[in-house]
C-alpha positions, -999 to +999 in steps of 0.1 A: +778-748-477+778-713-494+753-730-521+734-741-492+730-706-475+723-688-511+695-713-516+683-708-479+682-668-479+663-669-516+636-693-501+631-664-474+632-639-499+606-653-516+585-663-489+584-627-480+574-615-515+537-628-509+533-613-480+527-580-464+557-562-458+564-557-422+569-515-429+577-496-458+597-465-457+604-432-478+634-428-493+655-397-506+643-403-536+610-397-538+592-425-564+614-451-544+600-471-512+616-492-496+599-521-475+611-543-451+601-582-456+616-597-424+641-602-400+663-638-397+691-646-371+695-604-369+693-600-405+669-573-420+661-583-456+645-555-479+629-548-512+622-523-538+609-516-573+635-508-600+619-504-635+593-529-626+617-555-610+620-560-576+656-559-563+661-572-526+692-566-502+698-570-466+713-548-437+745-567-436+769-571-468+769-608-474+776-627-506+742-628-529+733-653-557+701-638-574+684-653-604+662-635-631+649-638-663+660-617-696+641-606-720+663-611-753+635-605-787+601-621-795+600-652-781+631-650-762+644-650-725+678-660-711+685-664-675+707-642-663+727-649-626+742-624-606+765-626-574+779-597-552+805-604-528+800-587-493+817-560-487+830-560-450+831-521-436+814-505-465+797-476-459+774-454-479 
């Protein structure tokens, strides 16, 4: 089931990264937008660009499987897999 969701929420997420974002905001920091790709079931998912890779989170902690590519030397990449566990209460 949790496999199931993971897989679900990364086929939104990248369904929303060809398209135009629905609004994009300022943040504190001024080189960093944030936009907002979509809402789903009352879930806001969101993007922004980190040293030329986007990272994407959503406005409720919930567990997150996300999947890149490293690069590792000439010729090299290595897939690298990391999960966060939601954080119930958390605040900034």
């Amino acid at each position: 089931m949790k496999k199931a969701r993971v897989a679900f929420l990364l086929a939104l997420v990248l369904a929303g990264c060809s398209k135009t974002p629905v609004s994009v905001s300022s943040t504190d920091n001024q080189e960093i937008q944030v936009a907002e790709l979509f809402t789903h079931k009352g879930v806001r998912v969101f993007r922004f660009n980190d040293a030329g890779r986007w990272v994407y989170f959503t406005s409720k902690a919930t567990d997150v499987t996300a999947a890149h590519l490293e690069y590792c030397g000439k010729g090299c990449t290595r897939p690298v897999r990391v999960e966060t566990m939601g954080v119930s209460g958390w605040q900034p």
